[in-house]
C-alpha angles and dihedrals in degrees: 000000000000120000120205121221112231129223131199111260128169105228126171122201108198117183116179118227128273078323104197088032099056092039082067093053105042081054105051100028088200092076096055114119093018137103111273128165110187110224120356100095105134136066089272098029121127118206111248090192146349132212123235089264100049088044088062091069089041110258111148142154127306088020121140105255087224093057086038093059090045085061102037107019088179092063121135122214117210119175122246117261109189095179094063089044089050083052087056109041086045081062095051095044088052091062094039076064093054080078113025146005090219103092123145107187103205079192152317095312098027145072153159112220114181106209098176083125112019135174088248103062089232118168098196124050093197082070095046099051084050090053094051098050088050096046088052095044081052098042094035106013084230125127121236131191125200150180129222121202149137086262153045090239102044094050096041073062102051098042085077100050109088096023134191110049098346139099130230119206114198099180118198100269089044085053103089104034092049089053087047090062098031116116108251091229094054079058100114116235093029112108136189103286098044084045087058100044086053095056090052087057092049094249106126091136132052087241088057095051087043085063105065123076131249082250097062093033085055088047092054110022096033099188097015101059100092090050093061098036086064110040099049065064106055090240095133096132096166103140109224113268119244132190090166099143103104126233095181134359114219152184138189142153135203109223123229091222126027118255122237106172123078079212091066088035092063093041090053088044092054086044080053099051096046087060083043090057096052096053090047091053083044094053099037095223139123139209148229102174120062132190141209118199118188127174127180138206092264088064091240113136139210142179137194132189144199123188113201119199093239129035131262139188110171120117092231100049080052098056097045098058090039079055093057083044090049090056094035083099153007112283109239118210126323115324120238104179138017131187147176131212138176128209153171087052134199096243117100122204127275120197102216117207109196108196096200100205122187104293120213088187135118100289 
């Protein structure tokens, strides 16, 4: 068997709410404080996700909508709307990048973020984690939760803690006592069945599963022995993923109520390319393809594109050419969305390599 040694790092997991649930709230403020599952209304129809009301009559995701209206008959169905979602979690990840470039989204709602070394000079990553929730509530008016840990595994853990709207630390030397009294099935990674197989082996704790030698574990768990022999131990050392060197910088909205007028469409397109602008001044980084994303209420969707021969990166030289996009040809029905986007940048790729050496900081 080979052990890993394992290094202080500083990571942050940071999960969003109840994330489609609480879109749809936040969006249509009559439907905050009741029961909402996004997705799932019809005979065949599965729950994507479930609000905190609707979660207290156990009504969860992946749940069949039918068996979800027998336990909460007052239980209102919204559809999914990804691109609103995608608006949003574009919003959030921008601030993850206020404070490193090491961010790993899991998805949509999720992500690690390793602030060993951040842009902020912080020493402690509990007070980074609370900045930031309180930075995403501000920017989105949506509640966050994290964990805070060595490791990916342990703060993917604790995220979920003190759930909703809270933060859990696990410093180094908390690591291993908390594993010890942990529940085996709020391991993550470890589903139902392997749950299950574990019970029937008398491991329900992560003392339990400590106790037991590389040997057993190989007998029962074959490849994944050495996976749950380190990490009862806090050995994850899996680094945060990052694929933070930009191909293109966007920006898009999805409009409350459709627009009709080539006259609004312009004054939302020059919005677009301000914010464009200052992505474009964050980044440092300039542009040579830019394009044009319209959606209609039809949900049919179109681009257009227009490549110059030198970059650019001025609000007014973007709007321009996304003007000329806009009158390439006919609009079709009302516009839903529109968005910008700027390609074939300047940057060129860096390969960081971060060295994580024993901290004696603020955890």
């Amino acid at each position: 068997m080979k052990t890993l040694i394992s290094k202080h790092r500083k990571i942050i997991h940071v999960d969003m709410d109840a994330f489609y649930a609480s879109v749809a709230q936040l969006d249509n403020p009559e439907l905050k404080g009741k029961p909402v599952a996004v997705g799932g209304d019809g005979r065949r129809g599965v729950i994507a996700a479930a609000s905190y009301e609707a979660r207290k009559f156990g009504v969860k995701s992946a749940m069949a909508g039918s068996l979800a209206k027998k336990l909460c008959p007052d239980l209102i169905f919204v559809t999914t709307d990804f691109t609103r979602y995608k608006e949003i979690s574009n919003q959030v990840r921008e601030i993850f990048y206020e404070y490193t470039d090491l961010v790993e989204p899991l998805s949509l709602d999720e992500a690690y973020l390793d602030v060993t070394i951040n842009k902020k000079k912080m020493q402690s990553a509990t007070l980074i984690a609370e900045e930031i929730r309180k930075k995403i509530f501000k920017k989105t008016g949506l509640n966050a939760s994290a964990g805070i840990a060595p490791n990916k595994f342990v703060a993917k853990i604790a995220s979920d803690i003190n759930k909703p709207n809270g933060q859990k630390t696990i410093t180094p030397t908390e690591v291993i006592p908390f594993l010890e009294t942990l529940q085996i099935r709020k391991f993550y990674g470890v589903g139902k069945v392997t749950t299950q197989k574990m019970y029937q082996l008398g491991i329900f704790t992560g003392a339990d599963l400590k106790n037991k030698t590389f040997v057993f574990l190989e007998e029962h768990f074959k490849s994944s022995a050495e996976h749950y022999y380190n990490i009862v131990r806090g050995i994850h050392n899996s680094p945060v993923r990052s694929s933070r060197t930009r191909k293109s910088i966007g920006a898009e909205h999805t409009y409350l109520e459709n627009l009709t007028s080539e006259v609004y469409i312009l004054k939302k397109l020059e919005i677009l390319s301000i914010e464009i602008e200052k992505r474009l001044l964050k980044a440092n980084v300039k542009g040579r393809t830019i394009t044009l994303k319209i959606k209609y209420s039809d949900f049919t969707q179109t681009t257009r594109s227009k490549t110059l021969e030198g970059f650019i990166d001025g609000q007014l030289d973007i709007f321009k050419i996304v003007k000329e996009l806009l009158f390439q040809e006919k609009l079709g029905n009302s516009v839903r969305l529109l968005g910008i986007s700027i390609n074939n940048l300047n940057n060129q790729e860096v390969e960081k390599k971060h060295q994580y050496i024993q901290l004696k900081l603020d955890f």
